[in-house]
C-alpha positions as CSV (number, residue, x, y, z in Angstrom):
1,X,0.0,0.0,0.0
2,X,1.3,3.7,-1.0
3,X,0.1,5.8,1.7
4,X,1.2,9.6,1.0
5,X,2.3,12.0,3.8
6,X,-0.2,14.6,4.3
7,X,0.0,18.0,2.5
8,X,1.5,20.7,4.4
9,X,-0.4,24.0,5.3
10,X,1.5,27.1,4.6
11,X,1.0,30.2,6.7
12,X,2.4,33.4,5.2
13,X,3.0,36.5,6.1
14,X,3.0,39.7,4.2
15,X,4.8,42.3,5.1
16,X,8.3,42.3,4.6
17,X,8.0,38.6,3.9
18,X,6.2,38.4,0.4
19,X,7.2,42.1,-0.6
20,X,9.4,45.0,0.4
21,X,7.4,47.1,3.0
22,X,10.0,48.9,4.3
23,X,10.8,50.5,0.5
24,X,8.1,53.1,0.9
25,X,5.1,51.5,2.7
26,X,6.3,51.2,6.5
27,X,7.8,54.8,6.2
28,X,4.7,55.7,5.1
29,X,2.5,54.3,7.6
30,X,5.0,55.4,10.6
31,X,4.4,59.1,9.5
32,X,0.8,58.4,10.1
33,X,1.1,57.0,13.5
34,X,3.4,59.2,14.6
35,X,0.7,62.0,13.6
36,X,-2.4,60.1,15.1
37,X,-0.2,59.5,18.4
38,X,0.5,62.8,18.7
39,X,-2.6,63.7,18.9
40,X,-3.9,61.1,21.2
41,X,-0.8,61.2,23.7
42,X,-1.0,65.5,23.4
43,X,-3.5,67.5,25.6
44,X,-5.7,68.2,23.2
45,X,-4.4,71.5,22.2
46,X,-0.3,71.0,21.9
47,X,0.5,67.4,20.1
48,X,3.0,65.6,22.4
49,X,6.4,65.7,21.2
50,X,8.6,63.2,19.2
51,X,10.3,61.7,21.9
52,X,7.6,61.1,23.8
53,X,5.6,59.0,21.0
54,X,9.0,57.3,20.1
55,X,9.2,56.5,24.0
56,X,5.8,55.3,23.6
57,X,6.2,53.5,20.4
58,X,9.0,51.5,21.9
59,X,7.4,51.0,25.3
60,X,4.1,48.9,23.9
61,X,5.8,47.6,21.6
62,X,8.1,45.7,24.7
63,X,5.4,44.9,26.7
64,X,2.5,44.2,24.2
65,X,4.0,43.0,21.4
66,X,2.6,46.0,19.6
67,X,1.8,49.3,19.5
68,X,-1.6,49.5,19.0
69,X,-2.3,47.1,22.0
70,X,-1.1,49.9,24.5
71,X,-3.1,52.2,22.4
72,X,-6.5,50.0,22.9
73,X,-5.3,49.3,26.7
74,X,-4.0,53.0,27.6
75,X,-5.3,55.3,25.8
76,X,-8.9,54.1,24.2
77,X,-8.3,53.7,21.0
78,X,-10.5,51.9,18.7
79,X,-8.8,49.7,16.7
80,X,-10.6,49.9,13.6
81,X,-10.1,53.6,13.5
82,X,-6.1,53.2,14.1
83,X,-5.9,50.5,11.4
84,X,-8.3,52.6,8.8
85,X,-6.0,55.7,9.4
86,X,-2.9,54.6,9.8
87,X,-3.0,52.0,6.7
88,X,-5.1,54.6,4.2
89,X,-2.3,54.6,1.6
90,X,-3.9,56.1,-1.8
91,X,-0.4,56.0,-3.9
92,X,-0.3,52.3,-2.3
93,X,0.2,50.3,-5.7
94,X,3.2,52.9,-6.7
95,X,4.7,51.7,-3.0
96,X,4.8,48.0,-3.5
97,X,8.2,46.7,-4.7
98,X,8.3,42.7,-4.4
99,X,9.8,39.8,-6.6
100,X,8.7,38.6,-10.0
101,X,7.5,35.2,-10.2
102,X,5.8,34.3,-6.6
103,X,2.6,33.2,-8.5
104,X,4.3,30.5,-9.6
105,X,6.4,29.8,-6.3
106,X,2.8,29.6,-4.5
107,X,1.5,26.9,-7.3
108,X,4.1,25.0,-7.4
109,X,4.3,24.7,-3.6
110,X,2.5,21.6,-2.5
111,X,-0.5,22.3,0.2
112,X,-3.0,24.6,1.0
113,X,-1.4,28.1,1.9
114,X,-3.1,30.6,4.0
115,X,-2.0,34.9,4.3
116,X,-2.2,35.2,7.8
117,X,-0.6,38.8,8.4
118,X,-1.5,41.5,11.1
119,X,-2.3,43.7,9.0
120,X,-6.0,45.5,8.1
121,X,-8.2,43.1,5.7
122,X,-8.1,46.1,2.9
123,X,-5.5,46.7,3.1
124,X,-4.0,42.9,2.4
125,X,-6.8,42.7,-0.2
126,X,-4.7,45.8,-2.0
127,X,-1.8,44.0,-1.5
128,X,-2.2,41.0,-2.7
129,X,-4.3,42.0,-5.2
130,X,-1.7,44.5,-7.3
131,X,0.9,41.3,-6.6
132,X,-1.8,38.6,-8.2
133,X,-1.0,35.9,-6.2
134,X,-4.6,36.4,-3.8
135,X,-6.1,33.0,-6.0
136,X,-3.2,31.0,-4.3
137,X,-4.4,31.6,-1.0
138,X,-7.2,29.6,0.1
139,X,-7.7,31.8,3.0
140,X,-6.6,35.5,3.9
141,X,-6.8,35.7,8.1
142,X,-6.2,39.5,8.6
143,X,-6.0,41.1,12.1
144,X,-9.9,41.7,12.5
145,X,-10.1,38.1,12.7
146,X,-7.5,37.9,15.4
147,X,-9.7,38.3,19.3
148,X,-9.8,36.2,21.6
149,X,-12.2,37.1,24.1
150,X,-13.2,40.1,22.5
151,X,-9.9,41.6,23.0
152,X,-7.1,42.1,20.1
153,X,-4.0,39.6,20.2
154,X,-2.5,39.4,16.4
155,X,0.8,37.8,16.6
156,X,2.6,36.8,18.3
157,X,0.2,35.9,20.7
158,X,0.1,32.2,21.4
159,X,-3.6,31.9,22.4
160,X,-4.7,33.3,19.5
161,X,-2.4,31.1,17.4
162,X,-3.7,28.1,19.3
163,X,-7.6,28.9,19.2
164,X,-6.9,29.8,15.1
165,X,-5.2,26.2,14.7
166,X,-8.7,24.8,16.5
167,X,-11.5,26.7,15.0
168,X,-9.5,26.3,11.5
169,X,-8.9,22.8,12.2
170,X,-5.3,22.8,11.6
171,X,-2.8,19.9,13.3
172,X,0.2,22.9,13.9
173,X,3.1,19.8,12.8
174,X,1.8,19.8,10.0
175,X,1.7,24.0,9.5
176,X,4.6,25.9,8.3
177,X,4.7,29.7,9.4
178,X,7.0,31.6,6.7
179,X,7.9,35.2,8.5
180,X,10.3,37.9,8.6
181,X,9.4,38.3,12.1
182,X,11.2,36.3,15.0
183,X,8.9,36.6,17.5
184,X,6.2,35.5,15.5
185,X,8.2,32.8,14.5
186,X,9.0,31.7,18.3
187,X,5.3,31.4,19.1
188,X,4.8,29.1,16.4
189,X,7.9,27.1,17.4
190,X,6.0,26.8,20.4
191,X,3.2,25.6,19.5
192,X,4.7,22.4,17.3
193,X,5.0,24.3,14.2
194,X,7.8,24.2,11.5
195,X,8.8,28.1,10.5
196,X,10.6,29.5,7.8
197,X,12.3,32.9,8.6
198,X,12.8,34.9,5.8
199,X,15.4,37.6,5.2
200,X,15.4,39.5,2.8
201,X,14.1,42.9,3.5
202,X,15.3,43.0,7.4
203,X,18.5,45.5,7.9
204,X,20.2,43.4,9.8
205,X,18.4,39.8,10.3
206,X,21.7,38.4,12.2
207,X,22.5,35.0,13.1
208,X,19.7,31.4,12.8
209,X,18.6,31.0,16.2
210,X,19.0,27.1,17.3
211,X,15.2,26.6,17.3
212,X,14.4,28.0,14.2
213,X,14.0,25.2,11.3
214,X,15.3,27.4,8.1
215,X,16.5,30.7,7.3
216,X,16.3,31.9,3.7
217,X,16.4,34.8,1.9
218,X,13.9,34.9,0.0
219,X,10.1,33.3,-0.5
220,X,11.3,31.8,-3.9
221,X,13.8,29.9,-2.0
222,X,11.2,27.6,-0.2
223,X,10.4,25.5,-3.1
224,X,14.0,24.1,-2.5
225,X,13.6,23.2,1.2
């Protein structure tokens, strides 16, 4: 009897992972928040300084894992509102840079493969969509899809990785989580995952950490793993 090993499920990520964000997109949309910060950390007459939303930035980002969590916890923000303003790019297709050829990557890879970014759901629509790669994906799980208990944990939140693995009825040993983003990447680990760090666009990516399965360079890369 030929028994075949089950397909493996692909979880991707976007940004930075399956194009270049940091070319003209994440400049972009950190001129935003630095503009809705200040007006949410000023006094409602003077907008707080740069310091003190870099401070902040870097703060929530430690402790939460984001900024926007500290936002929601802190300060009140809605969610909804942060991600509509912050990610309302109109010159957005003139921003994205990524490689030729990923289409064909994504159907030659065996498996189902799922976009499961952070990111606003319009915003990865846009995306993807200028790219041409959305029919690959059998499923896009954007950051309005990521609550548990009515509360906001995208990555790298481990409960919410978990409870997404249940309710999509995903085995995690047989999932493979390609990322530029470590942390993200350790949570999956974590879980019984295989991941796939990918390099590409980072600055400085440094060293493969022990637990990490493969480090590449870039997305066209996985076909030969």
């Amino acid at each position: 009897m030929n028994i075949k090993p089950l397909a493996p499920v692909w979880l991707f990520d976007l940004d930075n992972t399956l194009h270049n964000a940091s070319h003209a997109i994440f400049p972009a949309m950190v001129e935003k928040m630095n503009a809705y910060m200040a007006r949410v950390l000023g006094d409602g007459e003077t907008p707080a300084s740069p310091e003190e939303i870099s401070a902040t930035r870097a703060l929530y980002w430690q402790r939460y894992g984001a900024t926007l969590l500290g936002l929601v916890r802190h300060h009140g923000v809605d969610a909804a509102h942060f991600l509509r303003e912050t990610h309302d790019l109109p010159e957005i297709e003139s921003m994205i840079r990524f490689e030729r050829g990923l289409g064909q990557l994504l159907r030659r890879l065996p498996g189902r493969k799922i976009l499961l970014t952070n990111a606003p759901r319009d915003y990865a629509r846009k995306v993807v969509g200028h790219m041409g790669i959305g029919r690959h994906f059998s499923e896009q799980i954007t950051i309005e899809s990521m609550h548990v208990h009515r509360q906001l944990r995208p990555k790298p939140s481990r409960i919410m990785l978990r409870r997404l693995m249940r309710r999509k009825g995903l085995n995690p040993r047989r999932c493979i989580l390609v990322e530029d983003t470590l942390d993200n990447l350790r949570s999956a680990h974590a879980l019984g995952m295989r991941t796939v760090w990918v390099t590409q666009y980072l600055l400085k990516p440094g060293k493969k950490p022990a637990w990490l399965d493969v480090k590449v360079k870039s997305v066209k890369k996985l076909i030969e793993i």
